[in-house]
C-alpha positions as CSV (number, residue, x, y, z in Angstrom):
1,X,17.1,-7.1,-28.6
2,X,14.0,-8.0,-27.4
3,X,10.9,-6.0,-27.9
4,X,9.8,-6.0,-24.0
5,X,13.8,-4.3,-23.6
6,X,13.3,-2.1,-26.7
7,X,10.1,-0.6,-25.3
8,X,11.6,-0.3,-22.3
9,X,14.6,1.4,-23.5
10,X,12.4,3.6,-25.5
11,X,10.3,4.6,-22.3
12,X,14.0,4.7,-20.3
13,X,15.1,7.6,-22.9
14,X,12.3,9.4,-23.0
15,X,12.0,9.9,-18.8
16,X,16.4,10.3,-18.9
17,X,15.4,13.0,-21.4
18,X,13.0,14.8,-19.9
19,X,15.1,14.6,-16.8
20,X,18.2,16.7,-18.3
21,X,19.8,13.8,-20.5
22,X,22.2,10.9,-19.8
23,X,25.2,12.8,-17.8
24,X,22.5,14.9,-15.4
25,X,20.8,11.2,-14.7
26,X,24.5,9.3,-13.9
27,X,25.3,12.0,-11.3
28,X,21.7,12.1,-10.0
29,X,21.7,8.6,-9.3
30,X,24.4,7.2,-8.9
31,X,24.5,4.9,-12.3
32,X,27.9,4.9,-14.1
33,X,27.3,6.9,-17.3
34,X,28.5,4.2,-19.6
35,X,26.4,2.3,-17.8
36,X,23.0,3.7,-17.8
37,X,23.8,4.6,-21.7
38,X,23.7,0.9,-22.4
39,X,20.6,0.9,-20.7
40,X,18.8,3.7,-22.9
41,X,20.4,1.9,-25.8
42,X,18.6,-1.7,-25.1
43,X,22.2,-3.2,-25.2
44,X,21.6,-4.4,-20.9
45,X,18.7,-4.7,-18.3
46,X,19.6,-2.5,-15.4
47,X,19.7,-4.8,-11.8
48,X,16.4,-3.8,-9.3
49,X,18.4,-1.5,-7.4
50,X,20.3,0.8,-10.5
51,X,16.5,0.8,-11.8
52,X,15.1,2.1,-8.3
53,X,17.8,4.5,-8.3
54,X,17.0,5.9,-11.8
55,X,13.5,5.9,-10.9
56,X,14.1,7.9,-7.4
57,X,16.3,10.6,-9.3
58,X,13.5,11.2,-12.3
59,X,10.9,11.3,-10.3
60,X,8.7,8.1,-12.3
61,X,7.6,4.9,-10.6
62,X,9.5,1.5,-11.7
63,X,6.5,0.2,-13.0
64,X,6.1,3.0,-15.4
65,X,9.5,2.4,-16.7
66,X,8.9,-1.7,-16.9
67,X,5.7,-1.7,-17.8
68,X,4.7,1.7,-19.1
69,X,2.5,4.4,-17.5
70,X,-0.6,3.3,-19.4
71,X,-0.8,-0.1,-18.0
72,X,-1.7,1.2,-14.9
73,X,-4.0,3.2,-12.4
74,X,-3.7,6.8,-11.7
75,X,-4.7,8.2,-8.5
76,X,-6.7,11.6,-8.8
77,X,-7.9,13.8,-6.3
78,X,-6.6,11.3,-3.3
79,X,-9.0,8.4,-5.2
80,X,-7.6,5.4,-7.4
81,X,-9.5,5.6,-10.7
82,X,-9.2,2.1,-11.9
83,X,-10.9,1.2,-15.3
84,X,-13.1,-1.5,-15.6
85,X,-11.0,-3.3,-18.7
86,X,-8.2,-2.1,-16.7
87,X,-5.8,-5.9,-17.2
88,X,-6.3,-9.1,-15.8
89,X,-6.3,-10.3,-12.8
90,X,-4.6,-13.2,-13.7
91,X,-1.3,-13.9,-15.6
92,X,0.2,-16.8,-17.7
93,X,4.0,-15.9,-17.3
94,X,5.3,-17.6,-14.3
95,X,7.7,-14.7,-13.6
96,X,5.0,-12.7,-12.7
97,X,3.1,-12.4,-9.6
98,X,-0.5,-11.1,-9.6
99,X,-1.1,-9.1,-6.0
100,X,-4.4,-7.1,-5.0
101,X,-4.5,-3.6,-5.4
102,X,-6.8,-2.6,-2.1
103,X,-9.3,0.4,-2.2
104,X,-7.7,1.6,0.8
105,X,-5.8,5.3,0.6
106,X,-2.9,5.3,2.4
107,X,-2.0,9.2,3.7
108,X,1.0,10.3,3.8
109,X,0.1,13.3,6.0
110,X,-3.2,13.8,7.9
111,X,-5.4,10.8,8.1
112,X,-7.5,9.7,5.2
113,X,-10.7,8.2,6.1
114,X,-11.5,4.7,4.6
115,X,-14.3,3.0,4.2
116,X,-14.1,-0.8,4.3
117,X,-11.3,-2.1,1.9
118,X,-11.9,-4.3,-0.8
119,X,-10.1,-5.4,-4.0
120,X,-9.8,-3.4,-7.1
121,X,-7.5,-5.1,-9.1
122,X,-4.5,-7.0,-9.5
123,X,-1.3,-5.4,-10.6
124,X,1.7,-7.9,-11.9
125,X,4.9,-8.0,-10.0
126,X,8.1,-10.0,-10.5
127,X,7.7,-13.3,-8.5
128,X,11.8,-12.9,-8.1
129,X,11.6,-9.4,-6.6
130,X,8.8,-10.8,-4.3
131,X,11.5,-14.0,-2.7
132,X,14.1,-11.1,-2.9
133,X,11.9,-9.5,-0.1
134,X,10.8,-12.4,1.5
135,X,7.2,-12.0,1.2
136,X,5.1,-14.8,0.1
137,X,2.5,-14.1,-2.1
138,X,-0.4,-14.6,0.0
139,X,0.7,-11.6,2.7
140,X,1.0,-8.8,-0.2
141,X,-1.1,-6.1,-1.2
142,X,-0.7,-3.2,-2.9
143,X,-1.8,0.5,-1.1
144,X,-2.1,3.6,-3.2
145,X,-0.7,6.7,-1.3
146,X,-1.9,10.4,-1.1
147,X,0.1,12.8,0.4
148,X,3.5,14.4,0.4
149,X,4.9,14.0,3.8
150,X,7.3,10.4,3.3
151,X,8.8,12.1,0.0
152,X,11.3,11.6,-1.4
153,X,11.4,8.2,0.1
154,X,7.3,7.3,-1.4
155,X,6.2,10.0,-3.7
156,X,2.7,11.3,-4.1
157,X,0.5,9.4,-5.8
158,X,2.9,6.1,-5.5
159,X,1.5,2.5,-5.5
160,X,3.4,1.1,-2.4
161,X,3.6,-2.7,-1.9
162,X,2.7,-4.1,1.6
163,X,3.3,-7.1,3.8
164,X,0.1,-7.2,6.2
165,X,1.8,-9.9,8.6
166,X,3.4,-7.3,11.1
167,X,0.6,-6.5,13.3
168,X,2.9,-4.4,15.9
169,X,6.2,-1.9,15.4
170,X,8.5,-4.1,16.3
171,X,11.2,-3.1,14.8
172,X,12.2,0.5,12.8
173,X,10.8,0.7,9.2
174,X,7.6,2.3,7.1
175,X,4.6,1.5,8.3
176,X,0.8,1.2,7.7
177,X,-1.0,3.0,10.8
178,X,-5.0,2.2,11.6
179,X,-6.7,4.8,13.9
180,X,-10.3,4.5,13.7
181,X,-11.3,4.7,9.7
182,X,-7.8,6.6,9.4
183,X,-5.2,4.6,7.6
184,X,-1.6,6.6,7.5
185,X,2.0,5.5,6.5
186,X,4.8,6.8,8.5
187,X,8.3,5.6,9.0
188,X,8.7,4.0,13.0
189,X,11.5,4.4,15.3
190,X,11.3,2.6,18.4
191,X,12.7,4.8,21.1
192,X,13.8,4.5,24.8
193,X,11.4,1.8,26.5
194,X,9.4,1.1,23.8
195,X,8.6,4.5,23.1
196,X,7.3,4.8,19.3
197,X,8.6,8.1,17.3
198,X,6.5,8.7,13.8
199,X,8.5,10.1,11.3
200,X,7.9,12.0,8.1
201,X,10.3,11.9,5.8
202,X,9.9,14.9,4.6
203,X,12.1,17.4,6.7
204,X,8.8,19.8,6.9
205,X,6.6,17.9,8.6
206,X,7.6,17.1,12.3
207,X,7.8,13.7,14.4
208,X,5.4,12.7,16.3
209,X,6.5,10.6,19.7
210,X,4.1,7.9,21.2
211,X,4.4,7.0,25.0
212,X,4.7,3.4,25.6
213,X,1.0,2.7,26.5
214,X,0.4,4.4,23.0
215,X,2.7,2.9,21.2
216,X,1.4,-0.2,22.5
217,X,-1.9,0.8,20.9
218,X,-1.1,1.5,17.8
219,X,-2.8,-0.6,15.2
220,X,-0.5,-1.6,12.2
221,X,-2.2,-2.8,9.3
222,X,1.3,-4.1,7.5
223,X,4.9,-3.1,6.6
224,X,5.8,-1.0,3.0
225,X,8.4,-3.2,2.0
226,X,8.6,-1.5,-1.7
227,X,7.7,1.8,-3.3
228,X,9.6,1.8,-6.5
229,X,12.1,0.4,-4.9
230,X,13.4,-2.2,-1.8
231,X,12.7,0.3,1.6
């Protein structure tokens, strides 16, 4: 076994642990218990989507459980609090992708206000993952998100990654909305003649339905493409 599977493994028990153990974790999402206890036991690597489903159900990000919680920044009190000796923003391994990690808040709920983005950091993400999506390198970023409105789909406090080519809701998916210094992520539904509907996940929030002319002014700053998982 590898160490980078062994530390992972350790970190993979600990959260299934915490969570109710191996049997309440199967059930929850989905994983075949004899599968997920080869996982905790180091003896396989879980595929992107068994590892997105196990980090939906126990409520951790995938990049905690991959990388570890310490390796990267927290957001507190709807800020990212990024450390100056926070990692590199370059990496050696060719498996790995470097993206920016923007200053820009991303709310789940009422707007946020901004100020003018700019680039923290960069946070490592698998360059296979990336193809998987289709995104090439150049058109990602990642968003921090404050809010509770898209859970359980993005969670509070998530790092969401973002393709900034769509410039207009073209088609139904999660979104990154500009109004004014306001930046908000909501899923889009495009109704009857182009109408736009803005939906919140979260079943206590309501929709929000934009005429066509509105719609049609909607600014979109990009398209959430992964928040622990493929979306």
């Amino acid at each position: 076994m590898s160490d980078q599977l062994a530390e992972f493994a350790q970190r993979l028990t600990h959260v299934v642990n915490g969570k109710g153990g191996l049997t309440a974790v199967s059930a929850g999402s989905d994983v075949p218990l004899s599968t997920l206890g080869r996982y905790v036991r180091g003896e396989s690597e879980p595929s992107a989507f068994r590892l997105a489903a196990i980090s939906r159900f126990c409520g951790v990000s995938v990049e905690e459980l991959v990388f570890g919680a310490e390796a990267y920044p927290k957001l507190t009190a709807g800020f990212i609090d990024a450390p100056q000796n926070w990692g590199s923003d370059s990496s050696d391994d060719p498996d790995v992708v470097m993206i920016p990690l923007l200053e820009v808040i991303a709310s789940a709920g009422p707007g946020y206000e901004n100020a003018r983005p700019y680039e923290l950091k960069r946070l490592p993400f698998p360059r296979t993952w990336l193809q998987r999506l289709g995104l090439p390198e150049k058109y990602a970023r990642f968003l921090g998100i404050d809010g509770d409105s898209m859970e359980p789909t993005i969670m509070d406090g998530w790092i969401v990654l973002v393709d900034i080519r769509p410039k207009h809701a073209r088609a139904d998916g999660i979104y990154v909305l500009v109004d004014g210094p306001n930046v908000r992520v909501k899923r889009v539904a495009i109704g009857w003649q182009n109408a736009i509907v803005l939906i919140s996940d979260n079943e206590r929030y309501q929709s929000e339905t934009l005429s066509p002319p509105d719609a049609e002014a909607l600014q979109v700053a990009g398209r959430v493409v992964w928040a622990g998982g493929e979306i």
